[in-house]
Each structure stands twice: as C-alpha cells, then as structure tokens.
C-alpha positions as CSV (number, residue, x, y, z in Angstrom):
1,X,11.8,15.9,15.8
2,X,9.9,18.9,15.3
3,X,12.0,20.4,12.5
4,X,11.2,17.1,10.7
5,X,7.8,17.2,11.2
6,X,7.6,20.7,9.9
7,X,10.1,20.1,7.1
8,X,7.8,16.8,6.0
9,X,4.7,18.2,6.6
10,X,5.5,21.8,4.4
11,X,6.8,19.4,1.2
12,X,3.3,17.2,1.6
13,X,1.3,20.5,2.2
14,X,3.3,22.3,-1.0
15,X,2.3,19.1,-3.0
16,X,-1.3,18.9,-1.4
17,X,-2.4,22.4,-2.5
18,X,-0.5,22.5,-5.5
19,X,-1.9,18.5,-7.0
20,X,-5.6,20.0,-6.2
21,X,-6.1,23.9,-6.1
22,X,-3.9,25.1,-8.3
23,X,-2.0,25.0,-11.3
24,X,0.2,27.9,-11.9
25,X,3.4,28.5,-10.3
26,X,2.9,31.9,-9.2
27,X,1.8,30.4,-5.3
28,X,5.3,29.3,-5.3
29,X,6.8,32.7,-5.2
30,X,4.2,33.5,-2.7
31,X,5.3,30.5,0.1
32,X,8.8,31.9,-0.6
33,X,8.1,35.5,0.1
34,X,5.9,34.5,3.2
35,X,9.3,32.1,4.4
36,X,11.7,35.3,3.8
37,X,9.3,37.2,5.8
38,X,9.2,34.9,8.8
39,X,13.1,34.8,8.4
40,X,13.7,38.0,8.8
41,X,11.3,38.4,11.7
42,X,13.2,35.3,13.2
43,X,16.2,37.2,12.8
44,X,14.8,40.2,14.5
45,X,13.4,38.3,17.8
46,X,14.9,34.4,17.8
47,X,12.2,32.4,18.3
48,X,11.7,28.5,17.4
49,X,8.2,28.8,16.3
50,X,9.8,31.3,13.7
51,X,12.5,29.3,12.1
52,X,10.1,25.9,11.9
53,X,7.4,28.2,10.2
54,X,10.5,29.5,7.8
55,X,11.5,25.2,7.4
56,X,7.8,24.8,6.5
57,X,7.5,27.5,4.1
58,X,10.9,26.4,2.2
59,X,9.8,22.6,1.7
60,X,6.0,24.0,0.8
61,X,7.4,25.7,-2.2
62,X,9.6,22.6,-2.6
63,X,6.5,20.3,-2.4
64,X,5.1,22.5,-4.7
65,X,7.6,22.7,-7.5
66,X,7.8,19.2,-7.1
67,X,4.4,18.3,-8.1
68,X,4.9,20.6,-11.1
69,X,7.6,18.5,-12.4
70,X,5.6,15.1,-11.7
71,X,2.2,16.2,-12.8
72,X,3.3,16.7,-17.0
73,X,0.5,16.3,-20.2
74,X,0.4,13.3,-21.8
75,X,3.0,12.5,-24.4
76,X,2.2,14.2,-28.0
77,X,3.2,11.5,-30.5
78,X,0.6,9.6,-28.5
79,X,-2.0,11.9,-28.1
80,X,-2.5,11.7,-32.4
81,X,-4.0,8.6,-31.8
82,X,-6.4,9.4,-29.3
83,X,-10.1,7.3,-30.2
84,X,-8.7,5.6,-33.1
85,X,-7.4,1.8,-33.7
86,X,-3.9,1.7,-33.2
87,X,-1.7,-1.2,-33.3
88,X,1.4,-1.1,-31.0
89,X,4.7,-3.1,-29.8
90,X,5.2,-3.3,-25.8
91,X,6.3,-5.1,-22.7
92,X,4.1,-6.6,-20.2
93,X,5.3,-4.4,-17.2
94,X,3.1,-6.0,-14.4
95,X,0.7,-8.9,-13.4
96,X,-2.9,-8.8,-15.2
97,X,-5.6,-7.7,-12.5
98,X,-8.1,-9.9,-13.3
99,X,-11.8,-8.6,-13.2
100,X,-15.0,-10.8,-13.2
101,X,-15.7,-9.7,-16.6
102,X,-12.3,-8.6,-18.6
103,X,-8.4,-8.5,-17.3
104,X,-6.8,-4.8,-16.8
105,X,-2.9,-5.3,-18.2
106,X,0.0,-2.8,-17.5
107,X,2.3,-2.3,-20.7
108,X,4.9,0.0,-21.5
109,X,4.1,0.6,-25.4
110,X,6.4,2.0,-27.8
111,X,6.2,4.5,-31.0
112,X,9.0,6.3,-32.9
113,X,11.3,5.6,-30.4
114,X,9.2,6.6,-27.5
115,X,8.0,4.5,-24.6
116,X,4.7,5.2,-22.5
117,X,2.7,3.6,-19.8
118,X,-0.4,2.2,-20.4
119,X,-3.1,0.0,-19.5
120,X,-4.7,-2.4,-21.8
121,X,-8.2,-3.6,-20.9
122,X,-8.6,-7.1,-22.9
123,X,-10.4,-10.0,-22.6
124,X,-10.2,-13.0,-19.5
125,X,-9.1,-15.7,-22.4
126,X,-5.8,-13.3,-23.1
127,X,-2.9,-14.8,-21.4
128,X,0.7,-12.9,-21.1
129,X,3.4,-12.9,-18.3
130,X,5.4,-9.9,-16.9
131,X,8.3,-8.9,-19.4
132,X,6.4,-10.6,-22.2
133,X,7.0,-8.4,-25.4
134,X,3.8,-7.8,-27.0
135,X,1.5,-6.4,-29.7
136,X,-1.2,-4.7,-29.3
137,X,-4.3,-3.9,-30.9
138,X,-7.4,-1.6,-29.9
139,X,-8.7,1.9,-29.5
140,X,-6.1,4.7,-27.4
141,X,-8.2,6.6,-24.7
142,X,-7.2,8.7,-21.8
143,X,-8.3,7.8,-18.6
144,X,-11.0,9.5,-17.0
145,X,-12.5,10.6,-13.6
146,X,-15.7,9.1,-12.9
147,X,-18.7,9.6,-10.4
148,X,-18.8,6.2,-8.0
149,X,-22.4,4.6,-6.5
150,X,-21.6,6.6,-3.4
151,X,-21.7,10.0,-5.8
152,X,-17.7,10.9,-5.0
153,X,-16.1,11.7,-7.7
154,X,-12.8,9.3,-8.1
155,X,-9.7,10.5,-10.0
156,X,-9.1,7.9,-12.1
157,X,-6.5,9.7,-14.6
158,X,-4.6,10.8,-11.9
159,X,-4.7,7.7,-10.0
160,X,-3.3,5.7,-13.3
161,X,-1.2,8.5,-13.7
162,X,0.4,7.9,-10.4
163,X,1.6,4.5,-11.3
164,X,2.9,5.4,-15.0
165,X,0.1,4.3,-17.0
166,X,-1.4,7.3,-19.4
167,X,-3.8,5.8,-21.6
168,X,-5.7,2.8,-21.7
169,X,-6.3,0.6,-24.4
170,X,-9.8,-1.2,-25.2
171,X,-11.8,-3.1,-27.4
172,X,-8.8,-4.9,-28.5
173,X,-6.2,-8.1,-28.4
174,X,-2.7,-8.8,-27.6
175,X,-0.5,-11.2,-29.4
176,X,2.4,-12.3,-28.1
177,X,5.6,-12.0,-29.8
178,X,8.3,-13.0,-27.7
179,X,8.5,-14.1,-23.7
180,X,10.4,-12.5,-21.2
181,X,14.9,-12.2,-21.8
182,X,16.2,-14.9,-18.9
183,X,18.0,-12.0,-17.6
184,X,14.4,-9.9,-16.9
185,X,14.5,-9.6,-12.7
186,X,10.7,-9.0,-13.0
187,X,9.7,-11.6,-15.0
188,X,11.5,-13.8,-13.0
189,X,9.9,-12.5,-9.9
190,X,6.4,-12.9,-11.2
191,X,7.1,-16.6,-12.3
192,X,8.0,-17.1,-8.4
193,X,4.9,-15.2,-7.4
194,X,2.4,-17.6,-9.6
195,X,4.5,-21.2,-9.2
196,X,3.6,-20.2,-5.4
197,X,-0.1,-19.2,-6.1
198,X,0.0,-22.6,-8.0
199,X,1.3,-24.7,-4.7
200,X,-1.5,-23.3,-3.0
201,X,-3.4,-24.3,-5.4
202,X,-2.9,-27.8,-5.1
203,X,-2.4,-27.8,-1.2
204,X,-5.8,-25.9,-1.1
205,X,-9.5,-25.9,-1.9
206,X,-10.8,-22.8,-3.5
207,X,-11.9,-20.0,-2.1
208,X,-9.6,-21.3,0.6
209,X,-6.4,-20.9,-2.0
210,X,-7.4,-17.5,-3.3
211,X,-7.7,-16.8,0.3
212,X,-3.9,-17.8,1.3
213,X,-2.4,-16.4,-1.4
214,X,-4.0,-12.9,-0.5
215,X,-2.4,-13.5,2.9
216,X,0.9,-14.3,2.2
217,X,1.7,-12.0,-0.9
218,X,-1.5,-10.1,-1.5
219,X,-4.3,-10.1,-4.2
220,X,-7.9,-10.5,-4.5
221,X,-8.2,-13.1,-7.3
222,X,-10.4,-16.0,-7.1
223,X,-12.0,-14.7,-4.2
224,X,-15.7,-13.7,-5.6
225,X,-17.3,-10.8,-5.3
226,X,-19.7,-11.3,-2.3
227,X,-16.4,-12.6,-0.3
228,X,-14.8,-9.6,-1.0
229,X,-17.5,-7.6,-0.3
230,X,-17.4,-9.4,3.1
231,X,-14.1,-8.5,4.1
232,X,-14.9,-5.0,3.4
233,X,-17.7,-4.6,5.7
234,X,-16.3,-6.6,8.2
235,X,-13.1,-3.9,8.1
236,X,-10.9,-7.4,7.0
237,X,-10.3,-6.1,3.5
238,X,-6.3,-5.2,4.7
239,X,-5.9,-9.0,5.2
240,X,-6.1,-10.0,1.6
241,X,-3.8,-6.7,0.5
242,X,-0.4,-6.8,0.6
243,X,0.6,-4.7,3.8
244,X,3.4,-3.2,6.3
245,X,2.3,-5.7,9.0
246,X,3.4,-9.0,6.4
247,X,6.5,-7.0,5.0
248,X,7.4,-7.0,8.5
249,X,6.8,-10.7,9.7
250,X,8.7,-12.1,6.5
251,X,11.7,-9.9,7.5
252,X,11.4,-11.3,11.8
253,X,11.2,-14.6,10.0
254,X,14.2,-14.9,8.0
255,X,16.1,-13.0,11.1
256,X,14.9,-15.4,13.8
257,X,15.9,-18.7,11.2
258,X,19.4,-17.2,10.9
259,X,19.4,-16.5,14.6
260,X,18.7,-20.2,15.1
261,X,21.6,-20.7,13.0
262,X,23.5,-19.0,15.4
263,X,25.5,-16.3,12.5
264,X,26.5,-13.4,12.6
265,X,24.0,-10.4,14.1
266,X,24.8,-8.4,11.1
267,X,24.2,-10.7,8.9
268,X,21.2,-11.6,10.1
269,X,20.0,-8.4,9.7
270,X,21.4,-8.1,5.8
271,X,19.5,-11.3,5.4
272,X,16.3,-9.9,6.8
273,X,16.5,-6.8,4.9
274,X,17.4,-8.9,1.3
275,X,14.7,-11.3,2.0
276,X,12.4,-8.3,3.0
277,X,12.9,-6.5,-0.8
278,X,12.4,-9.8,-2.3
279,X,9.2,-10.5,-0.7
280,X,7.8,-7.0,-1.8
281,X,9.4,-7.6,-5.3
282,X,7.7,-11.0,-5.5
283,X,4.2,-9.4,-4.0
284,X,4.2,-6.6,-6.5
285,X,6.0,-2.8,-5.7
286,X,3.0,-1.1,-3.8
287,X,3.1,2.3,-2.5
288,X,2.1,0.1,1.4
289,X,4.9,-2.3,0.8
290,X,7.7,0.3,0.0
291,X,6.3,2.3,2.9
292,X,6.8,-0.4,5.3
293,X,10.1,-1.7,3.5
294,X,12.0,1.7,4.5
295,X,10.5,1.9,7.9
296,X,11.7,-1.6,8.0
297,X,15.1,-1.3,6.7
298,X,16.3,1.7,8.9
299,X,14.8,-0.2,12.2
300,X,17.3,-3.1,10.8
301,X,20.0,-0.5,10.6
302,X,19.3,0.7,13.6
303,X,19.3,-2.6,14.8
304,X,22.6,-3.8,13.4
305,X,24.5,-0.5,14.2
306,X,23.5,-0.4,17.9
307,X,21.4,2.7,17.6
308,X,18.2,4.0,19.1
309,X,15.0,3.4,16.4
310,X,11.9,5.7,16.5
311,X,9.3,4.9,14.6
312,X,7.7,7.9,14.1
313,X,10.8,9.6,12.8
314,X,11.4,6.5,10.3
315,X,7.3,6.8,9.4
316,X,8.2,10.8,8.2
317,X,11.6,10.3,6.3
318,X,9.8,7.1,4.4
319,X,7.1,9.6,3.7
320,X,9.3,12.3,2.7
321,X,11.4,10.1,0.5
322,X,8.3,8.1,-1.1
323,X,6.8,11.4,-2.4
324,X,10.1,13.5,-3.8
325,X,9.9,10.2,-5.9
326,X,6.6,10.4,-6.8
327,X,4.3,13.3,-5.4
328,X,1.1,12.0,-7.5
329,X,0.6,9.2,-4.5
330,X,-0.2,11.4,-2.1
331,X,-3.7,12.6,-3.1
332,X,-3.8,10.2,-6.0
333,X,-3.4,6.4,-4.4
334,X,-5.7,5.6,-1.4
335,X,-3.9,2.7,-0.3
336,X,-0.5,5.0,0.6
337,X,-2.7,7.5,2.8
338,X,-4.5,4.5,4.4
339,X,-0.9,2.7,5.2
340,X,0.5,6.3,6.3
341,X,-3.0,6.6,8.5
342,X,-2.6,3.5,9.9
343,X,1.1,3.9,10.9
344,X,0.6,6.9,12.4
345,X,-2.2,6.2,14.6
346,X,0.0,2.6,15.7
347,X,2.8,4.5,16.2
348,X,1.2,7.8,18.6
349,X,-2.2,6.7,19.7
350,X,-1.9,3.0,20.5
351,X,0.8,4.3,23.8
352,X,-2.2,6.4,24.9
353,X,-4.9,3.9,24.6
354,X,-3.1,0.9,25.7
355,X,-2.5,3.3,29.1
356,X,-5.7,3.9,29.4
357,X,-7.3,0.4,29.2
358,X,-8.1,-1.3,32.4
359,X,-6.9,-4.5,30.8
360,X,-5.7,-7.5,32.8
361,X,-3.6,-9.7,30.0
362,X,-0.8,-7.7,28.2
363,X,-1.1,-9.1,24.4
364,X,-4.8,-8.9,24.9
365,X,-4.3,-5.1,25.9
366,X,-1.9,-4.3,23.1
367,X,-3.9,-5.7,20.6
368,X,-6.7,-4.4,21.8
369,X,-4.8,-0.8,21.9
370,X,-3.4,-1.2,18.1
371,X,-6.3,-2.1,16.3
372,X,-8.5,0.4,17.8
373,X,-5.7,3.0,16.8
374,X,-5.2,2.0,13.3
375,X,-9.1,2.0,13.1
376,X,-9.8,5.3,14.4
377,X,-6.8,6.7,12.2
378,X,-7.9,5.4,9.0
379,X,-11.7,6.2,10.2
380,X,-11.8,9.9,8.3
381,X,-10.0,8.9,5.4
382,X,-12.4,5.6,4.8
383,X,-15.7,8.1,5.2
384,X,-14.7,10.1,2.8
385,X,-13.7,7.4,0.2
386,X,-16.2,5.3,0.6
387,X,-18.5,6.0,3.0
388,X,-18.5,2.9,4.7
389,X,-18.5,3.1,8.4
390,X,-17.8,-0.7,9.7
391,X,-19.6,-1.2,13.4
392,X,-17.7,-4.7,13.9
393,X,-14.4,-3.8,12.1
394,X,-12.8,-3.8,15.5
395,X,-14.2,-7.2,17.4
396,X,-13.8,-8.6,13.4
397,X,-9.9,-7.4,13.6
398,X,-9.2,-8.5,17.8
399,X,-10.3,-12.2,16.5
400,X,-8.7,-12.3,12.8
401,X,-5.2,-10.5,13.2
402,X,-4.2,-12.9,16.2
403,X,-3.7,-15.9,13.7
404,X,-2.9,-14.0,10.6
405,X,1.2,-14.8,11.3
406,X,0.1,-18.6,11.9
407,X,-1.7,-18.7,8.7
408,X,1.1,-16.9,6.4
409,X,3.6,-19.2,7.5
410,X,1.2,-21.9,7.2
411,X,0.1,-21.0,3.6
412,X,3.8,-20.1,2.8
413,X,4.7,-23.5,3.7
414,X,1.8,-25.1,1.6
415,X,2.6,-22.9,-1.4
416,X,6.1,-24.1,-1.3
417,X,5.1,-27.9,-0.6
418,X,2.7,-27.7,-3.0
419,X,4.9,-25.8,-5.6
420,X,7.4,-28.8,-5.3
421,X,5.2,-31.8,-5.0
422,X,1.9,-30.7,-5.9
423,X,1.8,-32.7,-9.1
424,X,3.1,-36.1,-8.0
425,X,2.1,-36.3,-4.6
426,X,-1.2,-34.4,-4.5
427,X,-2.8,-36.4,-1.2
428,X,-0.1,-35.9,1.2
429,X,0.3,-31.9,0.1
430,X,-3.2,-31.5,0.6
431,X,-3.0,-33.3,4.4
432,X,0.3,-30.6,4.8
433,X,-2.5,-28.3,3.9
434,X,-4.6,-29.2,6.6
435,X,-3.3,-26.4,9.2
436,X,-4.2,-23.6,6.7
437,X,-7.1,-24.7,5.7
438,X,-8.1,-24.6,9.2
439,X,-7.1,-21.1,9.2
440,X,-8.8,-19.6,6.2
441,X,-12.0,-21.4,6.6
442,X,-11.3,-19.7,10.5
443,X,-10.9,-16.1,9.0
444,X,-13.9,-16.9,6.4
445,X,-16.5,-17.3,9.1
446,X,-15.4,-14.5,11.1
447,X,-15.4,-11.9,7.8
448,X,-18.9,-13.6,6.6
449,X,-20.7,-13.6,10.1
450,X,-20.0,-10.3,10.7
451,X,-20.5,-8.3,7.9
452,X,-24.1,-10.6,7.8
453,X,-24.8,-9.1,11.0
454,X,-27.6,-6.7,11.4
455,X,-25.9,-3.1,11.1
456,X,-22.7,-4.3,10.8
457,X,-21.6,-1.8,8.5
458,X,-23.8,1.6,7.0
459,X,-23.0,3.8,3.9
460,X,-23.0,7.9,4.4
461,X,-24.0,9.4,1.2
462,X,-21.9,12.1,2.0
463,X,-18.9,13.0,3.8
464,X,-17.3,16.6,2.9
465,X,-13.5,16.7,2.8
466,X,-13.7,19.2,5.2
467,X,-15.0,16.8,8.0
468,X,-11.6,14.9,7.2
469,X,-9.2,17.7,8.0
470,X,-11.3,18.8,11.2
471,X,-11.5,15.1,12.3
472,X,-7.4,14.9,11.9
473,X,-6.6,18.1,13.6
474,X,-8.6,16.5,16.8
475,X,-6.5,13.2,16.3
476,X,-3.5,15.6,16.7
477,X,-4.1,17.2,19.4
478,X,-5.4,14.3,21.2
479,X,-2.0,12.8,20.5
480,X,0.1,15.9,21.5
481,X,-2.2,16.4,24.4
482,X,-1.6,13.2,26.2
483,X,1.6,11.8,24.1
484,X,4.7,11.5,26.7
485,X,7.0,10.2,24.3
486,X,7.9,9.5,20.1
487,X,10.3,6.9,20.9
488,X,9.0,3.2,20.2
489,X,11.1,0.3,20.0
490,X,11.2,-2.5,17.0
491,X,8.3,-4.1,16.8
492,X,6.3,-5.2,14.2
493,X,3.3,-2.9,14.9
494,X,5.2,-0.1,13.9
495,X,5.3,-1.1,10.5
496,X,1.8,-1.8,9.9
C-alpha cells in the first residue's frame, strides 16, 4: 500500500508542479538526480523510507514529462484565423449546455485535413444533436482565464483544454448539413439520454422534471437559476451532477435484478459492469463518472473472482490511470478533485468518525459518519474555489441523500413510462409519476428552506492556496493517526 501511495502521489505531484510552476524541462533532470541520489544512499544503508522516496522521485519526473506531452500550443493552421470570421465543417461531439442566455456546443472542426476541438457559443433557437455534421460560422478565439465575483482567477483555457476543446467560436450560426451515421455509438447514446429527459417530461411537472433528470443522469437544465443557486448553498449541488454514488446504484441495480433471476454470479457481475458503462455513456463521460466506473469495475472483479477489494487502493490506481490519460484534469477540472476529495475522505475518515459517534441506530450512524467525511474532505478545496462555506450542508445532506436511491429509480421508471406512453396515455403516466413527484418536491423544500435560512451559507473573499495544502496535511495525519485499517468492503459509499 505504501509503495502505491508513493508511486501515485510522485506522478500527481510531478504533474502538479510541472501544470503550474514551471514550464521547462530542466526540473525533470533535477527529480531524477535527487531519485539516484536517494538510491544510492538506499543502497548504502537499506532502509524503506529510502526506496519509497526513490519510487516518488521516478514517477515525479514521470508526472512531470507527462504533463509536457499533454499540455502542447494550439494547432497552427488554426491559429491564422485567430479574431477573424471563419466558416468551418464539424461534428457535433457532445450535448449543448444550455445557458439562460445562449447554448455552449462542443464540435470537432476540420481544416486542410486537420481536426480540432472546439466550443461554439451560439444562440438558444440553434438546434443540433451529438454526431450531427455541421457548418459553422463565426469569429475563432482562444479561451481565456478570467477573474470570477469572488476575485479568484479561473483557468478557463486550461479547463477547455482539459476536455479537447481549443478555441471557441462566437457571434455566429450553425447549419446543419447532415445528421448523425446510424452506426455513431454517441449519437445513439444521446438520443437515449433526451427520449428519457422527454418521459420525464411528460410524467412530470417542471421544475420537478428538470429536477429528476439531474438525478438520475445528471444536468442542470430547466432548473433556474435561483434553484440552482439553492442547491449550492444548501451543499445539495452534487445531487443534480452526475456522480460516483448514482454510477454505483445503477450497477447494484442491474446485479440485484439478475440475482432475482437467479443466473449465474459472474454474469451478474458482467451485467453490472456493461450496464454500469452504458449508464455513464448515456449521462455524458465525466472525469466523476469514469472515476467511480473504475473503482466500480475492479470491486466487480474482485467480486466475481473471489478476491479481497480495498477501496482505497482501487481510489489510487483509478487516479493514477485517469491522469496518465489525461494529466490537464488534475489542476484543471474541479469536479475530478472534488470526486477524488470526496472518496477519499468516505473511504479513511468515515471508519474513524462513525467509531467515534455515540450513535444508537447503525444506518443513522453511518450516514451520519459519511456525509460528515465527504464534507469535511471537500471543505478546503470548496473555500478556495469558491468561497462558499455552507453551515447546513450537513443536516441538508443527512435528510436529502436518504431518498435519493428511492427517487432515481422512481424517476428512472417515470422517464421510461413516460418515454413509452407519454404521448397516448398522458393521465395515467402522470399518476405513475406521483411517487417522484413526491420526492423532488421533498428534496426541493429541503434545498430551498435551508439555503433561506439566516447564515446558512457565507462567502470568504479570500482563501490562499496555501490554507488548502496546510488544511490537507492535517486531514492526513488525522487519518494516519487514528486509521487501524485501508481495507473496506463493497459498498456503495466507496464510490461516491
């Protein structure tokens, strides 16, 4: 365990230092020569501390060269037509994210044979679908940071860079020019994704809809801006984002069906791990989703083979394996620190709280225990984002997350119902509907109430970076301190 944790934490740490202090490649050189000097003083007097701080060392520089290779200039045939109009053929590569005053489009956009990333900011009355092909018209510009209300600076370039997209595209139009090939597995995914949205729908009243939809797959549209605002001073916002904890009940679901069935345990667990990729290729590939999707997939190895699962070793090699992919998410996309916070405080503070609560009822005492862990763990990283300390984020979280698995299958249920027979049978869909409603309108009051409460949530001006790495270190050693063990079984906490 401890030569992982060094080996994971030198390749984040190489890609840490090199993404934001430096840009050369002379530090590289520099980790290496420090690594041969701990060798050879490891060779000299054997010691383990020696030969981890040589395993850091090698995966630092790794980490390090690694970022090099990610972090390249934008592409040069491109760059000509930086502030003038251009005029482009593309692909739709993702769902539109749908503002209250334009629509934010991901294409892939082509020139002399060369294919970019981009992100075309157009107009609420254009309508496209995933794998459409595309022209496009408007001025080229490269992303840029900016300063938020808060006054943090947010790296918006590197951020878009992170997910592919290079430029952006504005003041402009897009003209369709042919819809998606039938053989196009994202297109097909996305028309899955919005026939379900529609089912809901027709099952639900909005914002009640909008609501489910964020449940089950994730999403924020058609909820309005003061209800999202809500959520996020109530510390609800991760209910209406796709996340490890719903990866995780789709794949118990489809296991438990099949169990009923009575087939085969290995197939079950193929089942639960097909179902489980579908569901986060439906949702849309977030760096939280594919976080929780290999965490989940080795527990359902581990769970079809016989052998032992430990969370917090399946937490560092999805880590490790999520950044050697792509090393721009790890100081450059908030949601895959916040999910990797979150785990990580489930997975080695929630044992040490839940042993020292003096609570009667054991689900009240572990969910008690888990929310205050993931709360405290993401605590730093939410100060220095955005400043927004949440006083009733835990109370908010204790009465909300207890009927979240009731109200995805019951809004998964609607969505399909309503999918089917939402256009000839529109009363009795709606009365199927009844449940969820129920539920939303539930989670509604309790995000509303309490972010109207007085003090429910205050925003620091400033929190220095530096606060963040001192409040983690204590987190640490509180965990190392009065940690007994970093085995966990299965459970669905672990892949929050």
């Amino acid at each position: 365990m401890n030569a992982l944790i060094s080996l994971v934490a030198g390749f984040a740490f190489g890609i840490f230092t090199r993404s934001l202090l430096f840009a050369s490649g002379w530090p590289i050189l520099f980790v290496l020569l420090l690594a041969a000097l701990i060798g050879a003083a490891n060779v000299l007097r054997p010691r383990r501390a020696y030969a981890l701080g040589v395993l850091f060392f090698i995966f630092c520089a790794l980490g390090m060269l690694r970022a090099m290779t990610a972090d390249t200039p934008p592409s040069k045939t491109f760059m000509g037509d930086l502030r003038h109009r251009v005029a482009y053929d593309g692909i739709v590569a993702g769902d539109p994210d749908v503002r209250e005053k334009n629509q934010r489009i991901p294409l892939v956009i082509e020139k002399e044979g060369e294919r970019v990333g981009a992100l075309a900011v157009m107009p609420l009355a254009t309508r496209v679908a995933v794998g459409d092909r595309v022209r496009v018209y408007g001025s080229l510009f490269v992303p840029m940071a900016f300063e938020t209300d808060n006054g943090r600076t947010f790296r918006y370039d590197k951020y878009l860079q992170a997910k592919g997209e290079r430029f952006l595209i504005e003041f402009g139009s897009i003209t369709a020019i042919a819809p998606a090939p039938w053989y196009s597995a994202s297109a097909a995914l996305a028309r899955i994704k919005h026939a379900l949205l529609d089912g809901l729908g027709a099952a639900l009243p909005q914002p009640d809809a909008a609501l489910a939809g964020g449940i089950v797959i994730g999403g924020k549209v058609g909820l309005s801006a003061e209800l999202q605002d809500a959520f996020t001073r109530s510390g609800l916002v991760q209910i209406i984002v796709l996340s490890g904890y719903n990866v995780m009940i789709v794949a118990e679901w489809v296991m438990a069906f099949l169990a009923a069935l009575r087939l085969p345990r290995r197939l079950q667990y193929v089942a639960g791990g097909a179902a489980l990729l579908l569901f986060v290729g439906i949702a849309g590939i977030t760096s939280t989703a594919v976080r929780a999707a290999i965490m989940a997939i080795i527990a359902l190895y581990a769970r079809a083979s016989g052998k032992t699962y430990a969370a917090s070793r399946a937490l560092l090699v999805a880590v490790f394996l999520m950044l050697a992919w792509n090393p721009l998410t790890l100081c450059f996309d908030p949601g895959f620190d916040l999910s990797v916070a979150a785990t990580a405080g489930v997975i080695w503070l929630s044992p040490i709280i839940e042993k020292a609560l003096r609570v009667k009822y054991a689900s009240l005492k572990n969910a008690i225990a888990t929310t205050l862990a993931a709360q405290t763990s993401v605590l730093p990283l939410l100060l220095y984002m955005s400043g927004l300390l949440s006083f009733v984020a835990l109370p908010a979280n204790l009465l909300v997350n207890a009927v979240v698995p009731l109200a995805m299958a019951g809004a998964a249920v609607a969505g399909v119902i309503g999918m089917l027979f939402g256009a000839v049978a529109p009363l009795p869909v709606q009365i199927i509907g009844l449940p969820t409603l129920a539920l939303t309108r539930y989670i509604i009051f309790i995000a509303t109430k309490s972010a109207a409460l007085p003090y429910a949530a205050l925003t620091l001006e400033r929190f220095p970076f530096v606060f963040v790495v001192i409040a983690y270190a204590a987190l640490i050693a509180f965990a190392k301190r009065f940690s007994t063990t970093d085995q966990f079984t299965f459970s669905k906490n672990a892949s929050t």
